[in-house]
Jmol script that loads the backbone (N, CA, C; Angstrom):
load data "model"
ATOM      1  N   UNK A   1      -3.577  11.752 -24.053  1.00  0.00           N
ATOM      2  CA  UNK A   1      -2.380  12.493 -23.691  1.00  0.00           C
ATOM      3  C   UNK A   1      -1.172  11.694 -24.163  1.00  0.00           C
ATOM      4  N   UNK A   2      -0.392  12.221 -24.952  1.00  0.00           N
ATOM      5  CA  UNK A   2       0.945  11.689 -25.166  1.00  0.00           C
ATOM      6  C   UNK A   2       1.663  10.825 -24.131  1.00  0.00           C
ATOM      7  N   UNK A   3       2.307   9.664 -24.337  1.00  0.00           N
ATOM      8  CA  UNK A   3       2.834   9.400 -23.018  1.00  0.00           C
ATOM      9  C   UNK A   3       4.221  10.067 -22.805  1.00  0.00           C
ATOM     10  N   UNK A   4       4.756  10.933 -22.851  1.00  0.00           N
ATOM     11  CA  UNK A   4       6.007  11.777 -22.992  1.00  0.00           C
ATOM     12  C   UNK A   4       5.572  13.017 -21.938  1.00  0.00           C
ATOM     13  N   UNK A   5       3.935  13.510 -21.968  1.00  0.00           N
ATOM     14  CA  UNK A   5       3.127  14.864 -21.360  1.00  0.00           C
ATOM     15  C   UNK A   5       2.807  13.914 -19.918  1.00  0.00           C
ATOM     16  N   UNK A   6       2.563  12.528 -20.354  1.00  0.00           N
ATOM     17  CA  UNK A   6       1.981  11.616 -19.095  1.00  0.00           C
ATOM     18  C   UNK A   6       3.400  11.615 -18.118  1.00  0.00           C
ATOM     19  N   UNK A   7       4.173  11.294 -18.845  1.00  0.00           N
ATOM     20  CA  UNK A   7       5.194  10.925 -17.702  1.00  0.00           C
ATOM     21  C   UNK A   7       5.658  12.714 -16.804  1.00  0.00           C
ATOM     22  N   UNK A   8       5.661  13.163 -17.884  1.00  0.00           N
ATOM     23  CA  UNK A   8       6.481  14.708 -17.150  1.00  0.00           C
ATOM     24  C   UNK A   8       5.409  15.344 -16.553  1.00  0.00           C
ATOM     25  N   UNK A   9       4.006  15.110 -16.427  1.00  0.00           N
ATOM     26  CA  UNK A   9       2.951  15.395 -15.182  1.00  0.00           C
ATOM     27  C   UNK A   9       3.125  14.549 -13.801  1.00  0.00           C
ATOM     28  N   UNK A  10       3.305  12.997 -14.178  1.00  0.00           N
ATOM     29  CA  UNK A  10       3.293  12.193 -13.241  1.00  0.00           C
ATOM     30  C   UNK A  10       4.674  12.446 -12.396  1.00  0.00           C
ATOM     31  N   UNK A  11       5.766  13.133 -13.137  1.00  0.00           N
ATOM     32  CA  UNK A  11       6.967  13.513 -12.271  1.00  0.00           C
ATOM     33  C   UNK A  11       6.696  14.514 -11.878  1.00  0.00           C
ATOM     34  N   UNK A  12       5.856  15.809 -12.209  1.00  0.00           N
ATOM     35  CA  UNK A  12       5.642  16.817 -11.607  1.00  0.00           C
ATOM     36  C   UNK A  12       4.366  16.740 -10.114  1.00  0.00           C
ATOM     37  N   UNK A  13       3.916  15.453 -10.284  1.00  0.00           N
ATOM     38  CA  UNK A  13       2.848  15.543  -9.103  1.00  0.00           C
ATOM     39  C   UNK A  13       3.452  14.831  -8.071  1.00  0.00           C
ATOM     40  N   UNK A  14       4.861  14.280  -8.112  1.00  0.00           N
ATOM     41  CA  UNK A  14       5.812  13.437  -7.519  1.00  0.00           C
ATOM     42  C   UNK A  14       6.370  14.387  -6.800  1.00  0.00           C
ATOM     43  N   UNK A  15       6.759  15.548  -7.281  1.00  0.00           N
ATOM     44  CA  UNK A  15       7.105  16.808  -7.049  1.00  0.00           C
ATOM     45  C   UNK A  15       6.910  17.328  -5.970  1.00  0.00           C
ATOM     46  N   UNK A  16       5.201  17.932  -6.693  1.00  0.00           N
ATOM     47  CA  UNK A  16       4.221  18.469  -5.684  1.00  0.00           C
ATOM     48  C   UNK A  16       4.258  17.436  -3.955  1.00  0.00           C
ATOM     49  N   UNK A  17       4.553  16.308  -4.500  1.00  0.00           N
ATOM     50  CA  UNK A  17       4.330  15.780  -3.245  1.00  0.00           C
ATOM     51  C   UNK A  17       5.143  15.577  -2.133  1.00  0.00           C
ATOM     52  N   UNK A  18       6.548  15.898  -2.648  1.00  0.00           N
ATOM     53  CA  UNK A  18       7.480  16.369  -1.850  1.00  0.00           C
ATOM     54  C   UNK A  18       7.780  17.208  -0.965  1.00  0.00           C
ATOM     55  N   UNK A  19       7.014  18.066  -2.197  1.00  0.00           N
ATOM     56  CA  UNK A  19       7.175  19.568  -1.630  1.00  0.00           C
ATOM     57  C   UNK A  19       6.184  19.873  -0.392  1.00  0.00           C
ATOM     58  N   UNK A  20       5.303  19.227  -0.181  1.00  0.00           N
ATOM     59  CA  UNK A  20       4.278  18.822   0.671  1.00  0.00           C
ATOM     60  C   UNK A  20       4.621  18.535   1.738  1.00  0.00           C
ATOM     61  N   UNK A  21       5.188  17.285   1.540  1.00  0.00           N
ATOM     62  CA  UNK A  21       6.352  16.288   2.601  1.00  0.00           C
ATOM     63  C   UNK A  21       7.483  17.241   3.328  1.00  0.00           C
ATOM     64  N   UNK A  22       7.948  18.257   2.396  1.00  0.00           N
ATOM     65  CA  UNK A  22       8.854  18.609   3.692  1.00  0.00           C
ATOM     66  C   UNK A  22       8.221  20.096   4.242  1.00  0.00           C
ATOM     67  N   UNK A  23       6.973  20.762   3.722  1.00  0.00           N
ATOM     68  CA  UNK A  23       6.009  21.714   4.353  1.00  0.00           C
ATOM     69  C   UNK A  23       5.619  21.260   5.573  1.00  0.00           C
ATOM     70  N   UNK A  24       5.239  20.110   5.295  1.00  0.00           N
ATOM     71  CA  UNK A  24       4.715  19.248   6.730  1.00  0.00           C
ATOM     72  C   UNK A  24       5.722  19.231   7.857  1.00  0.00           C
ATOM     73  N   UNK A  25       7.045  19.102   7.535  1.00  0.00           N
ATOM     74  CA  UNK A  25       7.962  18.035   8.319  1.00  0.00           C
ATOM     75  C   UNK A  25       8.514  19.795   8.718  1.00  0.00           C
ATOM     76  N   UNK A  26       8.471  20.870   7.726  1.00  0.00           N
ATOM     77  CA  UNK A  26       8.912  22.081   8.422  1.00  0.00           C
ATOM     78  C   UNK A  26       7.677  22.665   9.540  1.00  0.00           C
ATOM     79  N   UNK A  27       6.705  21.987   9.262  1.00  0.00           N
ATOM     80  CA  UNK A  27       5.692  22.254  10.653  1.00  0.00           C
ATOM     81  C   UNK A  27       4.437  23.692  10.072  1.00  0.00           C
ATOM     82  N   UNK A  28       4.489  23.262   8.678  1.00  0.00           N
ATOM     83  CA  UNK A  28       3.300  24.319   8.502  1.00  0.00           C
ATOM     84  C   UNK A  28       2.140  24.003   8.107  1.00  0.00           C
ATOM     85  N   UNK A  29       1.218  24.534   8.355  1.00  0.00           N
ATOM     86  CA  UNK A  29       0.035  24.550   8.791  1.00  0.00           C
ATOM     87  C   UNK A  29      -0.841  23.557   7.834  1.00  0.00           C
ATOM     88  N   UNK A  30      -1.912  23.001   8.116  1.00  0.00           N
ATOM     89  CA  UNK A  30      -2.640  21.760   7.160  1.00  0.00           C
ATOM     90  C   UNK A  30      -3.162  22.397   6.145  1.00  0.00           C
ATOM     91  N   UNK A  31      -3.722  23.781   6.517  1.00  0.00           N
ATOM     92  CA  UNK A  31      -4.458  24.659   5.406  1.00  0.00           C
ATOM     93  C   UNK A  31      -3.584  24.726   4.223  1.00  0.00           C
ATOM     94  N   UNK A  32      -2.282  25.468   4.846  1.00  0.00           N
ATOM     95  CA  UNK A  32      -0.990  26.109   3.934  1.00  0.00           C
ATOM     96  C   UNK A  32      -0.697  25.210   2.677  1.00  0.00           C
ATOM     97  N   UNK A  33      -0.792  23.736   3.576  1.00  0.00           N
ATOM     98  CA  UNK A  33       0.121  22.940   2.474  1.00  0.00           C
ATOM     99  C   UNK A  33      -1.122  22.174   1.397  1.00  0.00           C
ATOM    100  N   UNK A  34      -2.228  22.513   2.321  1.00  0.00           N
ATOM    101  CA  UNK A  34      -3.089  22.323   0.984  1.00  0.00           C
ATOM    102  C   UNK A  34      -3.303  23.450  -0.088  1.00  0.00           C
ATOM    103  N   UNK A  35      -3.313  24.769   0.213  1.00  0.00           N
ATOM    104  CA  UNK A  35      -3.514  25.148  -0.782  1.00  0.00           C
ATOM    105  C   UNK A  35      -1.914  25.502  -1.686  1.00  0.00           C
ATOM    106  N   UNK A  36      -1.167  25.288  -1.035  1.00  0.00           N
ATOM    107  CA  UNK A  36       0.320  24.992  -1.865  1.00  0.00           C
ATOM    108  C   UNK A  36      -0.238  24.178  -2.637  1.00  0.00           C
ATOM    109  N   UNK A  37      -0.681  22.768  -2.539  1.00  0.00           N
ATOM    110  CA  UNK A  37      -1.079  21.193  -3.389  1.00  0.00           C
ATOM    111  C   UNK A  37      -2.446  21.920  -4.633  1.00  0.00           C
ATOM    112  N   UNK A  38      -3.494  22.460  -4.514  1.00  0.00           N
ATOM    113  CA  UNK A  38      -4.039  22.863  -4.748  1.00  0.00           C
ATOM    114  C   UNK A  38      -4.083  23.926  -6.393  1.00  0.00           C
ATOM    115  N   UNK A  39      -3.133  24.764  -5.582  1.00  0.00           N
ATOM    116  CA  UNK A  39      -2.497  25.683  -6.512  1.00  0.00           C
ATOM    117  C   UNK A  39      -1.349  24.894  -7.587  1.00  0.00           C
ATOM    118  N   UNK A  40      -0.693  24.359  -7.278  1.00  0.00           N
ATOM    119  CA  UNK A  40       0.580  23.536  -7.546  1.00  0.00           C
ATOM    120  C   UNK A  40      -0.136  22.686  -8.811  1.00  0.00           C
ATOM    121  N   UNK A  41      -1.236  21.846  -8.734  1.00  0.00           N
ATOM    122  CA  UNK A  41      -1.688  20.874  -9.223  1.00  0.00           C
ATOM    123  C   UNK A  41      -2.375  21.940 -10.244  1.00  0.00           C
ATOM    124  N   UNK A  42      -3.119  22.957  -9.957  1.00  0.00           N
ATOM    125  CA  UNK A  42      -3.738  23.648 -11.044  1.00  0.00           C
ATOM    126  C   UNK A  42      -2.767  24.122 -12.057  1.00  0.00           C
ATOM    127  N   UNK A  43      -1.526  24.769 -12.093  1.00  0.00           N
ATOM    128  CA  UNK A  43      -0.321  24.985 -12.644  1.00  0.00           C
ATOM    129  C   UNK A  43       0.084  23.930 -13.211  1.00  0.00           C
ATOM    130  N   UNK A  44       0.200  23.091 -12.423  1.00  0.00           N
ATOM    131  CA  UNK A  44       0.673  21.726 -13.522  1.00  0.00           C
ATOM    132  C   UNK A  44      -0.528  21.368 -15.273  1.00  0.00           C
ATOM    133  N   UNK A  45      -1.814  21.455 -14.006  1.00  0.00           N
ATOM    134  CA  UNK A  45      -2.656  21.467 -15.664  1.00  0.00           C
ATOM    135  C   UNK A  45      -2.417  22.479 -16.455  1.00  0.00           C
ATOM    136  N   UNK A  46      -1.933  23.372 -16.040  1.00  0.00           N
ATOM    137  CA  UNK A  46      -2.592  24.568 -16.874  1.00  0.00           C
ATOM    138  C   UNK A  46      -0.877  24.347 -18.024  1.00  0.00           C
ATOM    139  N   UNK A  47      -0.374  23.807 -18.086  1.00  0.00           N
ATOM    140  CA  UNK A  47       0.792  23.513 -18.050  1.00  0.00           C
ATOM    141  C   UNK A  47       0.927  22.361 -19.234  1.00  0.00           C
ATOM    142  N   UNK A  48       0.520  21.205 -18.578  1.00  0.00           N
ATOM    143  CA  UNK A  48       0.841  20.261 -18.857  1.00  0.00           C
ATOM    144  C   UNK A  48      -1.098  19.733 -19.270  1.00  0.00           C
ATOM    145  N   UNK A  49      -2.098  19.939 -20.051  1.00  0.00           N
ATOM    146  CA  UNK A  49      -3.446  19.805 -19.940  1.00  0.00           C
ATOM    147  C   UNK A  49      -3.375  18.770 -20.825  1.00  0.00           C
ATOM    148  N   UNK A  50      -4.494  18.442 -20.588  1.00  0.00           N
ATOM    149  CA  UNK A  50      -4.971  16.566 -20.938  1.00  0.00           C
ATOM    150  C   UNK A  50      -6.153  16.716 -22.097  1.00  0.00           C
ATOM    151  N   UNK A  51      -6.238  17.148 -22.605  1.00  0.00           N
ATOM    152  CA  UNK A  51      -7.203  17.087 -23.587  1.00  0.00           C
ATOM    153  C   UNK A  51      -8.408  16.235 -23.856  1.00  0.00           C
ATOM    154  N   UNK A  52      -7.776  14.872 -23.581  1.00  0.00           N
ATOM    155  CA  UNK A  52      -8.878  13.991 -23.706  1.00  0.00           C
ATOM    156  C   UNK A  52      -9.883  14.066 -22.070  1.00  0.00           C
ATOM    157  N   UNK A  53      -9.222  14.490 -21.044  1.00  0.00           N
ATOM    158  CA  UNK A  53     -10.189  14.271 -19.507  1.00  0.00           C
ATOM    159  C   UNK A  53     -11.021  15.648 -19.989  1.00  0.00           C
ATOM    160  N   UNK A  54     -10.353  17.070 -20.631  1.00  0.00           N
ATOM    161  CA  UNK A  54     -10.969  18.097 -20.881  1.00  0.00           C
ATOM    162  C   UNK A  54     -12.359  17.575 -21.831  1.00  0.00           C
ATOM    163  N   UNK A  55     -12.501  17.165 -22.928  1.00  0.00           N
ATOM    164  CA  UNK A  55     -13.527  16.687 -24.046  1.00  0.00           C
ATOM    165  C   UNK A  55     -14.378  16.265 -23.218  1.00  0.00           C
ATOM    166  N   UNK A  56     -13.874  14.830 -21.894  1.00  0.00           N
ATOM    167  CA  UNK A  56     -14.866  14.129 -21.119  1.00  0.00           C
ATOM    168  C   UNK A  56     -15.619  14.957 -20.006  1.00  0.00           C
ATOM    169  N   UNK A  57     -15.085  16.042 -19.760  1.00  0.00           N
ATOM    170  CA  UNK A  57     -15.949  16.737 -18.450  1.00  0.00           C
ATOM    171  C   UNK A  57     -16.796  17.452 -19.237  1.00  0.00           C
ATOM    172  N   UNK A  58     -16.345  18.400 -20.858  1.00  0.00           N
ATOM    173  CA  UNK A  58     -17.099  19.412 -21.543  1.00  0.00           C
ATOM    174  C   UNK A  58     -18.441  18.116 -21.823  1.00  0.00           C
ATOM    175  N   UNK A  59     -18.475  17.044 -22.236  1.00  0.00           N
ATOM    176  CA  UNK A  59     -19.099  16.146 -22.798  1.00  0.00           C
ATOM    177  C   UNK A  59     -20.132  16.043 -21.211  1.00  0.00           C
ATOM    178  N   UNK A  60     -19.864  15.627 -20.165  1.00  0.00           N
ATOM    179  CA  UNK A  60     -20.530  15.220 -19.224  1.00  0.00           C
ATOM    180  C   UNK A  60     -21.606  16.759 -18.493  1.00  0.00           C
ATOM    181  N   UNK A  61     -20.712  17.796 -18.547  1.00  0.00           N
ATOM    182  CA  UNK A  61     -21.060  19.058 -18.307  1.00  0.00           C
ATOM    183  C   UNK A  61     -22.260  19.649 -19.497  1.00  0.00           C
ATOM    184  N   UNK A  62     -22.230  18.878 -20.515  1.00  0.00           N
ATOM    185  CA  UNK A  62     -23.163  19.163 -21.700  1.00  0.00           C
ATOM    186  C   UNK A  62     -24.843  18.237 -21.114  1.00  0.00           C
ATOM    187  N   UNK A  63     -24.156  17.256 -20.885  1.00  0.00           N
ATOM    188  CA  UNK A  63     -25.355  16.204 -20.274  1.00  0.00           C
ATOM    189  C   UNK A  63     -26.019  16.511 -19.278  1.00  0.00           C
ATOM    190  N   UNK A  64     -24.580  16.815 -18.238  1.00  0.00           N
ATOM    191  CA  UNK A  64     -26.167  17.529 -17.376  1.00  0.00           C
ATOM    192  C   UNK A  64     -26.782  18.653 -17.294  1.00  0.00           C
ATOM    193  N   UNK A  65     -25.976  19.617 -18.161  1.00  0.00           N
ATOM    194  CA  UNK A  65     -26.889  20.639 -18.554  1.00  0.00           C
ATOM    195  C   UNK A  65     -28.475  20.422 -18.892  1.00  0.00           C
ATOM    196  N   UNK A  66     -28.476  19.551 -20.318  1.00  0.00           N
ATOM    197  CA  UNK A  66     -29.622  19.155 -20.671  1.00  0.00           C
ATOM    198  C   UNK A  66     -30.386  18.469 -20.043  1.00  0.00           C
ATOM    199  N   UNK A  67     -30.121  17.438 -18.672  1.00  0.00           N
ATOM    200  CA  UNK A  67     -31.433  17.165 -18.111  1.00  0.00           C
ATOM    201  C   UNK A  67     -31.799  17.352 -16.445  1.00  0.00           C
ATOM    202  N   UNK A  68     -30.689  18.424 -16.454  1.00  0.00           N
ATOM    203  CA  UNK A  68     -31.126  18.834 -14.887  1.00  0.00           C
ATOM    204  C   UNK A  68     -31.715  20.595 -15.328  1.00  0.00           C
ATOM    205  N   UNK A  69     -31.230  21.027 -16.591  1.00  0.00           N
ATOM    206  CA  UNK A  69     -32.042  22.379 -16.725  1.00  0.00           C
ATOM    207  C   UNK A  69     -33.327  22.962 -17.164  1.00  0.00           C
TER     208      UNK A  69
END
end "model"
wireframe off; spacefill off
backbone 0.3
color backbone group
């Protein structure tokens, strides 16, 4: 990942975590603010995607295909 895509994810999950922080502090619910975090974080990938962690899961997801099937 570029470090330019690295930094403007790592400020966006800085974000997310704020936004968390004051869900909490407004008193809503543990579920709520997880799937706020949840959703939030999937958007960010879908967004901002990593290419190289993508190659490593398709690569690992290939492996165990082949010896658990």
């Amino acid at each position: 990942m570029h470090p330019k895509d690295s930094m403007e994810k790592a400020i966006g999950l800085q974000a997310i975590a704020k936004k968390a922080k004051e869900l909490e502090d407004k008193g809503a619910d543990n579920i709520d603010i997880a799937n706020f975090v949840v959703g939030a974080k999937q958007e960010l990938t879908r967004q901002k995607p990593d290419p190289e962690k993508y190659a490593k899961a398709a690569t690992s997801a290939a492996k165990w295909g082949r010896t658990n099937l």
